[in-house]
Structures are given as structure tokens and as C-alpha cells.
N, C-alpha and C positions, 0 to 999 in steps of 0.2 A: 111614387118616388120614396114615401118612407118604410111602404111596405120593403123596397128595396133593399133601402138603408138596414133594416133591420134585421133583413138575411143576412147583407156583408157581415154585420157586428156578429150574428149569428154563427155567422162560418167563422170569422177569426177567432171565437171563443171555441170552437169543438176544435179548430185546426190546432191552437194553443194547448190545448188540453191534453190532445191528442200526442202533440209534441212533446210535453212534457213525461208521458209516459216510456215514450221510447227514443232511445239515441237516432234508428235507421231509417235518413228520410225517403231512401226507397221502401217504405212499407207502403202497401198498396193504399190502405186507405189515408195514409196521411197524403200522396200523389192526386188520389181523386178527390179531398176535401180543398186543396190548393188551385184544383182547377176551376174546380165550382166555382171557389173565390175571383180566380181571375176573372170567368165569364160575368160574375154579377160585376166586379169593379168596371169592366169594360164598358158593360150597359149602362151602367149609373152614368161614365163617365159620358157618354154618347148622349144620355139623354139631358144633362149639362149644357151641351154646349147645343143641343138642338133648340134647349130654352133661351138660349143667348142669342141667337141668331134669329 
């Protein structure tokens, strides 16, 4: 789980980064640094609620 955590933080610091340097959020790599994101938030969140349960 925190190995997880620390790719999320991971990703949001290069997607940030990433952002900052260009206006166009169609540029490819800032599209596939946002999905990556998504898929780990997804899983984190899944393994959440598997702990709850």
C-alpha cells in the first residue's frame, strides 16, 4: 500500500511538473502520465475498501 502511495505522489509531481511546462493538455505525455494516475488511484482506492470489508 505505500509502495502505492508513493507512485500516486509520484505521478502527481511529474504530471505537475509536466503541466507547468506547457499550456496543451492534449500533449501525449501529459494524457498518458494522467492515466497512469488514474489507474493507481483506482487501485489504491479498491484496496481501501477491500481492507474495510
Amino acid at each position: 500500500m505505500k509502495k502505492l502511495e508513493s507512485e500516486i505522489r509520484s505521478l502527481q509531481r511529474q504530471l505537475y511538473a509536466l503541466g507547468r511546462e506547457t499550456n496543451q493538455y492534449s500533449s501525449g505525455e501529459i494524457l498518458k502520465l494522467s492515466k497512469r494516475l488514474d489507474e493507481k488511484i483506482i487501485l489504491h482506492q479498491k484496496m481501501q475498501l477491500s481492507k474495510k470489508e
